[in-house]
VOGU-3710 file (C-alpha; in Angstrom, 3 decimals, decimal comma):
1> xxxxxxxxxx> 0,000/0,000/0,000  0,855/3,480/-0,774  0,302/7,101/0,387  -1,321/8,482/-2,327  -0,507/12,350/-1,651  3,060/11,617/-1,057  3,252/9,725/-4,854  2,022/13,204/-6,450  4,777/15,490/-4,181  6,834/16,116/-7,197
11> xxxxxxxxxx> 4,077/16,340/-9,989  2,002/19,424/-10,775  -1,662/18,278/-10,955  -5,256/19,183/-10,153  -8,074/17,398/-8,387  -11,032/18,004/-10,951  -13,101/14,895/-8,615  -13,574/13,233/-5,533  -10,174/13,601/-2,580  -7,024/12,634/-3,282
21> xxxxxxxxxx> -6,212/11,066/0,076  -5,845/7,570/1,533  -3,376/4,756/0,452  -4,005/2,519/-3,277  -2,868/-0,675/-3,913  -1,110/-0,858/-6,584  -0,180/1,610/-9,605  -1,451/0,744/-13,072  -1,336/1,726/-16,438  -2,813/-1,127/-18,631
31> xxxxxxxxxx> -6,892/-1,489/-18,437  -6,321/-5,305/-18,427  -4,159/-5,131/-15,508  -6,785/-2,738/-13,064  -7,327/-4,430/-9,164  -8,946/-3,080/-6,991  -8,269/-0,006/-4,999  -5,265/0,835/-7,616  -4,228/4,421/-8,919  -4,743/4,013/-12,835
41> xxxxxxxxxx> -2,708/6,116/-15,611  -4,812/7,094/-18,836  -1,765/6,558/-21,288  -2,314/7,684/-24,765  -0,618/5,349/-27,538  -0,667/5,114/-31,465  -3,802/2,049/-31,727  -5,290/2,738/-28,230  -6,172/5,320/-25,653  -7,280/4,298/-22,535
51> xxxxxxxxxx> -8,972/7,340/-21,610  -11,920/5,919/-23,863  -12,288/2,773/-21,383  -12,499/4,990/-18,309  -15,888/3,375/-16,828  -14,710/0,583/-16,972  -11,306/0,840/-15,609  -13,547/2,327/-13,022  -16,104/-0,542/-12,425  -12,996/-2,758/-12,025
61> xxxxxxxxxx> -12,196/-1,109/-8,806  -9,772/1,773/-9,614  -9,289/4,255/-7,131  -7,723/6,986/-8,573  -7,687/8,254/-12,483  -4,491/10,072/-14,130  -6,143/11,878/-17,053  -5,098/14,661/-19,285  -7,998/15,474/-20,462  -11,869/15,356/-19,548
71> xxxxxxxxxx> -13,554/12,251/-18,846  -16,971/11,371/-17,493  -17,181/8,898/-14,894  -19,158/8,407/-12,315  -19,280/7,171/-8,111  -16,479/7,838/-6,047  -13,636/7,723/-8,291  -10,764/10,527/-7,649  -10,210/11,786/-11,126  -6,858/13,907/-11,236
81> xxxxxxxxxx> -5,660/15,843/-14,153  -1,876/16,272/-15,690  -0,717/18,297/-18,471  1,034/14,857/-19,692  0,084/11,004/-18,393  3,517/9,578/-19,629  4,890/12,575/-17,581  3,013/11,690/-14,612  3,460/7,872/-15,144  6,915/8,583/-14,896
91> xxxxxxxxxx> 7,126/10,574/-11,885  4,333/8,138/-10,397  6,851/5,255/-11,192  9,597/7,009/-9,231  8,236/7,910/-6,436  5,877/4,438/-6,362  9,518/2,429/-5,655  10,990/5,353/-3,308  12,884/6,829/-5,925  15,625/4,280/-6,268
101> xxxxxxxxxx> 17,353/6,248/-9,006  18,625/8,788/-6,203  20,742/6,092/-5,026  21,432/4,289/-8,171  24,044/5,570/-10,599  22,423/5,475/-13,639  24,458/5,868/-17,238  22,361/6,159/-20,531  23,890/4,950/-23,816  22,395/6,843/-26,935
111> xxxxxxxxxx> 23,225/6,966/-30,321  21,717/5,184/-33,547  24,884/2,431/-33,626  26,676/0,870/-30,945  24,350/1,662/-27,863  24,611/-2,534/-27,111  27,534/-3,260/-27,420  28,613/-0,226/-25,246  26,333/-1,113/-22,555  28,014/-4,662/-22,630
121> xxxxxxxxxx> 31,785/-3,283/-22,932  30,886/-0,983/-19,682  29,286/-3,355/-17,620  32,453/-5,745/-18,116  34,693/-2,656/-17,597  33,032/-1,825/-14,093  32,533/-5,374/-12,787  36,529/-6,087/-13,613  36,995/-2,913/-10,929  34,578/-4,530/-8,523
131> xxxxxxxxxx> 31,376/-2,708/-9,067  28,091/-4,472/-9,413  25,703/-3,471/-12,324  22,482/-3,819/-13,578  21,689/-3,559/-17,757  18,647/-2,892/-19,426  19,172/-2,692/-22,775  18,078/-4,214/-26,408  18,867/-7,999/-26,109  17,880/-8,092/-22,383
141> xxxxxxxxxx> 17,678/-6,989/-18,470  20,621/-7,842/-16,129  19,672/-7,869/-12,433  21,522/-9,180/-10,280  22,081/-13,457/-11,379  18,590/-12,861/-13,569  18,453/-12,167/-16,913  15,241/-11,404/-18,508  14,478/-10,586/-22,525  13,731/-7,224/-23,585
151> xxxxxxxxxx> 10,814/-6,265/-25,489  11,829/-3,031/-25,880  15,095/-1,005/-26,350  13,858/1,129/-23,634  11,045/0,115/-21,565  8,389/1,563/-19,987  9,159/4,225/-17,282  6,943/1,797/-14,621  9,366/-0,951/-15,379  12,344/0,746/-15,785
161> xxxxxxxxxx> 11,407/2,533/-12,385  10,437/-1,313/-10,669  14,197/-2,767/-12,416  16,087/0,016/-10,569  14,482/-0,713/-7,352  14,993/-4,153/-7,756  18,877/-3,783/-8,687  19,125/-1,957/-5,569  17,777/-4,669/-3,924  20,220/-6,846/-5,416
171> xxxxxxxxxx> 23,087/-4,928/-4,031  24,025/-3,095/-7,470  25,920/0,517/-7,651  25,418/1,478/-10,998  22,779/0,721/-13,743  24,184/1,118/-17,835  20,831/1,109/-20,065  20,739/2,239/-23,613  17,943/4,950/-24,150  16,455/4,860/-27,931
181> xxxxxxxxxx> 15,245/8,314/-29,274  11,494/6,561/-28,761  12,051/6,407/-25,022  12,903/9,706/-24,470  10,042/11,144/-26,731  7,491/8,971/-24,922  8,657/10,612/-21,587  10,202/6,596/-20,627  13,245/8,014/-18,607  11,559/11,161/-16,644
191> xxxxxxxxxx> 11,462/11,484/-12,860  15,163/10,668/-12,617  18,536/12,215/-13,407  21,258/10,202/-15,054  24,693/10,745/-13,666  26,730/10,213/-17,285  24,808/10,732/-20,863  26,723/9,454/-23,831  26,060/10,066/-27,335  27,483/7,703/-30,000
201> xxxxxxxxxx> 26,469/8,756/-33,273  23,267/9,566/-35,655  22,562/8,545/-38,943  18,872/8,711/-40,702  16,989/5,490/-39,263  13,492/4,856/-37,305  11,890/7,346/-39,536  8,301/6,830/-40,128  4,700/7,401/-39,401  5,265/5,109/-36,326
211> xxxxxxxxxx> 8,215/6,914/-35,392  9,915/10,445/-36,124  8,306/12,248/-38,744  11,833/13,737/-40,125  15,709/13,534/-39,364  15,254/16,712/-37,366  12,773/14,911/-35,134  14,682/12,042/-34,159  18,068/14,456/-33,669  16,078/16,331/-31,340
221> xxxxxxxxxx> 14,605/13,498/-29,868  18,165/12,110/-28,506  19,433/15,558/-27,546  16,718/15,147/-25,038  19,270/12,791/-22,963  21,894/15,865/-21,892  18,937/17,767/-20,623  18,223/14,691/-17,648  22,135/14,365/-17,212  24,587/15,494/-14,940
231> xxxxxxxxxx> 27,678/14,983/-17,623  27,088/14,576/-20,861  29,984/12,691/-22,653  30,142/13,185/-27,106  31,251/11,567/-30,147  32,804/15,176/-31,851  33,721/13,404/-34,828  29,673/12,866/-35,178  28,689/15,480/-38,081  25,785/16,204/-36,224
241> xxxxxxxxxx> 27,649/16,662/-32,860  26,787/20,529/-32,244  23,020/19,437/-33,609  22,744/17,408/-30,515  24,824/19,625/-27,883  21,749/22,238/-28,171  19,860/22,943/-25,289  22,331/20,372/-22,860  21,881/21,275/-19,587  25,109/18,952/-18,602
251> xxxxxxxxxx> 28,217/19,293/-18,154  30,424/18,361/-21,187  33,156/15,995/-22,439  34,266/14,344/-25,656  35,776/11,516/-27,198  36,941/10,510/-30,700  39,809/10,451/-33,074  39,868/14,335/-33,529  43,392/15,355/-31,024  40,968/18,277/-29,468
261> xxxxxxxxxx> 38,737/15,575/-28,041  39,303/14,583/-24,159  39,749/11,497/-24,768  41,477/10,368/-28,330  42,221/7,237/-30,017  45,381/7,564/-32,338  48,023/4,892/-34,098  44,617/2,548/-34,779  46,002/-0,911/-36,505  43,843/-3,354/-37,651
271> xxxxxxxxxx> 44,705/-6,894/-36,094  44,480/-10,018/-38,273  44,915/-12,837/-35,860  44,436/-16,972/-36,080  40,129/-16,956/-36,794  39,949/-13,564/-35,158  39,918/-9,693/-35,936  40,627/-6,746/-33,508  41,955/-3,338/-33,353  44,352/-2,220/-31,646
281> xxxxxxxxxx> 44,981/2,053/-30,684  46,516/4,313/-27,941  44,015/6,378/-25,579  45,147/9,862/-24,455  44,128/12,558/-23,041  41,729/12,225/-19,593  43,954/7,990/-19,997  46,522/7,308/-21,682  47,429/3,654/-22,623  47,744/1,516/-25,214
291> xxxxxxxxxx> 44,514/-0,559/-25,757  43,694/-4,357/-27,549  40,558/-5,304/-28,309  39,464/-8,997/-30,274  36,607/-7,124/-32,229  36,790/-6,008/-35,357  36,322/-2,587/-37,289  36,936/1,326/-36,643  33,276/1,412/-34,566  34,808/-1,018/-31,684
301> xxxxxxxxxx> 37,626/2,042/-31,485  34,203/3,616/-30,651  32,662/1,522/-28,693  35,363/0,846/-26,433  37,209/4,448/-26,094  32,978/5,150/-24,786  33,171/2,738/-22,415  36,691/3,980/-21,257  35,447/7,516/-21,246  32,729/6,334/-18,663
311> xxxxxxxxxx> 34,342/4,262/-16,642  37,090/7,462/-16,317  34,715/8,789/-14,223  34,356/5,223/-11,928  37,894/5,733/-10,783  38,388/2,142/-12,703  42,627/1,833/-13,109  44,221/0,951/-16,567  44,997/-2,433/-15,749  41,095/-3,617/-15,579
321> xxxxxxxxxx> 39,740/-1,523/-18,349  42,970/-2,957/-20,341  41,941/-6,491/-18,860  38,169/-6,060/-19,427  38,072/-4,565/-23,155  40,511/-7,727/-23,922  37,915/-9,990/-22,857  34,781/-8,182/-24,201  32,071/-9,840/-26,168  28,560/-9,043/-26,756
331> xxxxxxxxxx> 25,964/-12,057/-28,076  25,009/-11,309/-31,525  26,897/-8,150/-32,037  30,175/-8,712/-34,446  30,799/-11,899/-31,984  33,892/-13,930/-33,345  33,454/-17,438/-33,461  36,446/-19,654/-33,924  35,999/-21,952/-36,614  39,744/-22,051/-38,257
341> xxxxxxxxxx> 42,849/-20,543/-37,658  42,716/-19,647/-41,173  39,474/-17,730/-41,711  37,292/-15,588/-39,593  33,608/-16,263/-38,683  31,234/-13,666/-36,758  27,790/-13,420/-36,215  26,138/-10,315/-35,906  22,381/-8,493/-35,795  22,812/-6,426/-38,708
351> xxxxxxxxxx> 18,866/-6,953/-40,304  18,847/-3,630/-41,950  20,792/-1,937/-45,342  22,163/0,729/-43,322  23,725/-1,839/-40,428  25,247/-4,373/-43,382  26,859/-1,903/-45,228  28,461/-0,453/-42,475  29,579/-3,654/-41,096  30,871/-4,636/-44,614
361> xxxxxxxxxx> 32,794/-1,682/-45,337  34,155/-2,091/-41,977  35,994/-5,637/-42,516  37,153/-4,721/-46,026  39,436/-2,651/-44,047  41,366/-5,692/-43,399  41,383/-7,141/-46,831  40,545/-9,973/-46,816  40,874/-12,613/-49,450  37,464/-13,027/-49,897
371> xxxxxxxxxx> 34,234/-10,982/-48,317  31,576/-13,995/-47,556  28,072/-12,397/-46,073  25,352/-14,946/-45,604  21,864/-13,460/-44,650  18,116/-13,772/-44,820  15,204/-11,419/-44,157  11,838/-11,552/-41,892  9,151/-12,165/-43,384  5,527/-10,057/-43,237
381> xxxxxxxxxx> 7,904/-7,260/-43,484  8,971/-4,616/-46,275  10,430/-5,894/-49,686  12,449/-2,803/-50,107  14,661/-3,692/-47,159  15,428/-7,005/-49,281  15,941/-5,160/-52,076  18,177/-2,953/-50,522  19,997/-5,906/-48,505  20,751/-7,337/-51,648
391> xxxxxxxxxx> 22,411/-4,826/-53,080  24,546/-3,916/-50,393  25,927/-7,147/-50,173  26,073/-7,837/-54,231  28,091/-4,639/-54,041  30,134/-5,157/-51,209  30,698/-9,001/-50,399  32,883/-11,572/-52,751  30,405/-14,199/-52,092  26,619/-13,651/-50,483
401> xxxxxxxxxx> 24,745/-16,677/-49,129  21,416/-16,483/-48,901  19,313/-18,317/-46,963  16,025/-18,149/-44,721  15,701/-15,483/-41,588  12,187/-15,698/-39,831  9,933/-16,442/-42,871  6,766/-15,642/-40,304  3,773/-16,212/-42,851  5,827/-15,827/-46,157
411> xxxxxxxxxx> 6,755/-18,507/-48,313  10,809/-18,425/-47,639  11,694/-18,749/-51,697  9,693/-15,351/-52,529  11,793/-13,893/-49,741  14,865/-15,305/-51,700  13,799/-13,610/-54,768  13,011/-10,797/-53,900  16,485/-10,148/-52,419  18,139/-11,877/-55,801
421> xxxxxxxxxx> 16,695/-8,780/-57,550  18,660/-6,162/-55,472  21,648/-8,254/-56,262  21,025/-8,185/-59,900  21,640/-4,604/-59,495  25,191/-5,522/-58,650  27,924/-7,830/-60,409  27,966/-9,623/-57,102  28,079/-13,734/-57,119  25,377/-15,644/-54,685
431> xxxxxxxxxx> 24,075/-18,810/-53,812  21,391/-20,043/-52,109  20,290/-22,436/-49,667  16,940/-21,960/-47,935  17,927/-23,872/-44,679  19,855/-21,803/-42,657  21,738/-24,701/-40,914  23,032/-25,558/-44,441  23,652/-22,501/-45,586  26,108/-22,044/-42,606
441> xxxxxxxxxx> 27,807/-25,238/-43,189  28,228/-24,275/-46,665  30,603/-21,331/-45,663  32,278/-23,486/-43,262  32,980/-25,942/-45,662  33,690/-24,077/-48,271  36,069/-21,533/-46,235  39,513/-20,372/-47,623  42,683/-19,432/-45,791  42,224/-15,421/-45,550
451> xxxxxxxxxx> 38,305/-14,839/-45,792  36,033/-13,161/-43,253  32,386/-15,222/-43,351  29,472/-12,926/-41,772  26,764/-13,853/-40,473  23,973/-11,344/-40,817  20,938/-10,880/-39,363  19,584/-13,426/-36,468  22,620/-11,550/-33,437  21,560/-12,536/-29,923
461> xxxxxxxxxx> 18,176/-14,484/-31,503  18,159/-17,840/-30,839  14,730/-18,808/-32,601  13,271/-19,237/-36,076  9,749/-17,515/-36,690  7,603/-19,741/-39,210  3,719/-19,517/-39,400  3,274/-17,900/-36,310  5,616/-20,385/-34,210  9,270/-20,029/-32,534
471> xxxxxxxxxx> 11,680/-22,728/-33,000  14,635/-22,883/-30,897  17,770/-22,152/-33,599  21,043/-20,621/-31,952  24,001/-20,222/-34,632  26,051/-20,949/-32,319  24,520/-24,312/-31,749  24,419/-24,711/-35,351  27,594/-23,961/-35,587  28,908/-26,072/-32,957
481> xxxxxx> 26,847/-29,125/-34,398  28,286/-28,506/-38,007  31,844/-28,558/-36,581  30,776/-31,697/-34,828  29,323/-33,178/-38,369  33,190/-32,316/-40,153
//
């Protein structure tokens, strides 16, 4: 049970019916969810507003209402009106759990590329020094010995609110969570101030009718994250970097290859070791050392001088971030998998045009003797990402594979076709093999001393999607059981 006047102390609100006074159960903000004596949240969303379902939310034994708007409802009911429900739900959230993120360090991770695997690399970093940390983040939710899957990038604030209590609970110090441009428009990470902000990098994604309307949207939308922290720490070689500075209320730092930057990576070499890639760089600046890492591609110089950057600021020495960046490794995100001493094999989440070609242009840096991408794509989902798949990797890859992804409802062949015609577009060579488990052993098999073999699209996913049903299917099982099979 709750005081109800002491979960509204930091909310501006009005009383437009009945007394807010007395304790409620429990705070709610889905109308399937409603028990009795509970404070309920009207929250607004893009198919459903629950506003419209107030009576009965009512009937069901709600207490309280959170509305921002008018309703009619009748009996007892204590109807309270905000200028914002997300708002309040947030502050509601906060002060529901006793406000754990006063106590809890919190660091936010934004950026369009490399929010998970930063998360990861920084969790690692601060566990090597002895800290313990909670995650929430893409893949999953790391309290304590319990990991749960994530539905969303950035949950709900009433979630994210009930995680931090219970990572308190679970003795942690510090909580890393990536925050998606989505959760910070929908008001997911108010009623709490983060102690470190970090902004990767922006490039033109999650635009749509279900999203941001434009570019300038979805800038402004991750700005948003330096006006809830106390430092604020910057990719300046980001072309948009000064975009997203405007209107930070935190105090400011930078990383980044450019020497003005507080903390720079310079003599980068590209490592080409037995089945594995990495990079290897000097930090200076706010640390200075020389730094290995067994991941491939300028964006782990990236990811890790972030995590280093953070974890400045953690009082973490050189010898564990050294120590912890050596042994980093994130499921599903450019994950090497030893195979062979004399080719490279890594699995990674890239499901969109933007994500392969990136990740493609990235290991040609490293020349290898032969560029092998093997992919699929979901089905009930939009051809032109097929297309454009296709294309990318007819242009960029010496070989593409392609195979089956989750086919959902979709016949798994059209799926094939249709990304055959964005490689005709291209002088690239293909085969393909509609069973994924085949299609894998086919680059094994068919791997030559020198090549890098990706594989694209399924990451941390360790299911198949067909006709409404999830299969278990982990490439690394697959992989294991091919190696097995040779």
């Amino acid at each position: 049970m709750k005081d109800l006047k002491s979960l509204f102390e930091r909310l501006e609100y009005e009383v437009i019916q009945g007394k807010l006074d007395g304790e409620i159960s429990e705070l709610v903000f889905d109308n399937r969810k409603v028990v009795e004596n509970c404070l309920f949240v009207c929250i607004k969303g893009a198919a459903f507003d629950a506003h419209t379902v107030v009576g009965a939310v009512a009937e069901n034994g709600a207490k309280v209402l959170v509305v921002e708007h008018e309703v009619e409802v009748s009996g007892d009911v204590c109807v309270v009106k905000v200028a914002d429900t997300r708002v309040a739900l947030a502050m509601l959230s906060a002060a529901y759990f006793d406000y754990p993120a006063d106590t809890l360090k919190v660091i936010g991770i934004t950026g369009t590329k490399g929010k998970t695997t930063t998360t990861y690399m920084v969790k690692s970093i601060l566990e090597n020094a002895g800290y313990k940390v909670g995650l929430i983040g893409t893949i999953e939710e790391i309290i304590g010995d319990e990991h749960i899957p994530a539905n969303n990038t950035t949950p709900e604030s009433y979630i994210i609110q009930k995680d931090f209590r219970k990572m308190l609970d679970a003795g942690c110090d510090l909580c890393v969570m990536e925050v998606s441009s989505q959760g910070l428009m929908m008001h997911r990470v108010d009623g709490f101030t983060f102690e470190i902000g970090i902004f990767t990098n922006i490039e033109p994604d999650h635009i749509g009718p279900n999203e941001h309307k434009d570019f300038d949207d979805y800038l402004h939308c991750k700005s948003l994250l330096f006006q809830k922290c106390k430092k604020g720490i910057f990719n300046c070689d980001d072309e948009h970097f000064e975009k997203v500075l405007e209107g930070h209320t935190c105090e400011v730092e930078t990383y980044g290859f450019k020497p003005s930057a507080d903390f720079v990576a310079t003599n980068m070499e590209y490592v080409l070791g037995k089945g594995y890639l990495g990079v290897n760089y000097n930090v200076k600046g706010l640390e200075n050392f020389h730094v290995e890492i067994k991941l491939p591609g300028k964006f782990s110089v990236y990811n890790s001088l972030t995590a280093i950057a953070i974890c400045h600021h953690f009082n973490v020495s050189v010898d564990n971030m050294k120590r912890a960046l050596m042994e980093a490794k994130v499921k599903g995100r450019i994950e090497m998998i030893h195979v062979s001493d004399e080719f490279a094999l890594m699995i990674d989440y890239a499901h969109n045009a933007m994500a392969l070609e990136s990740l493609l242009n990235s290991l040609k840096d490293y020349a290898p003797e032969r560029l092998v991408c093997l992919f699929g794509c979901g089905g009930n989902r939009s051809k032109l990402r097929r297309y454009e798949m296709g294309e990318v990797s007819g242009k960029l890859a010496d070989l593409t594979i392609i195979t089956s992804d989750n086919p959902r409802d979709e016949d798994p062949q059209a799926i094939i076709d249709d990304i055959k015609t964005g490689i005709a577009k291209t002088d690239g060579k293909y085969v393909e093999i509609i069973d994924r488990k085949e299609a894998i052993k086919y680059a094994i098999e068919n791997g030559k001393r020198g090549d890098v073999i990706v594989l694209a699209g399924k990451g941390h996913e360790d299911y198949q999607e067909i006709k409404g049903k999830k299969y278990p299917m982990d490439e690394r099982v697959l992989i294991q059981e091919i190696l097995e099979e040779l």
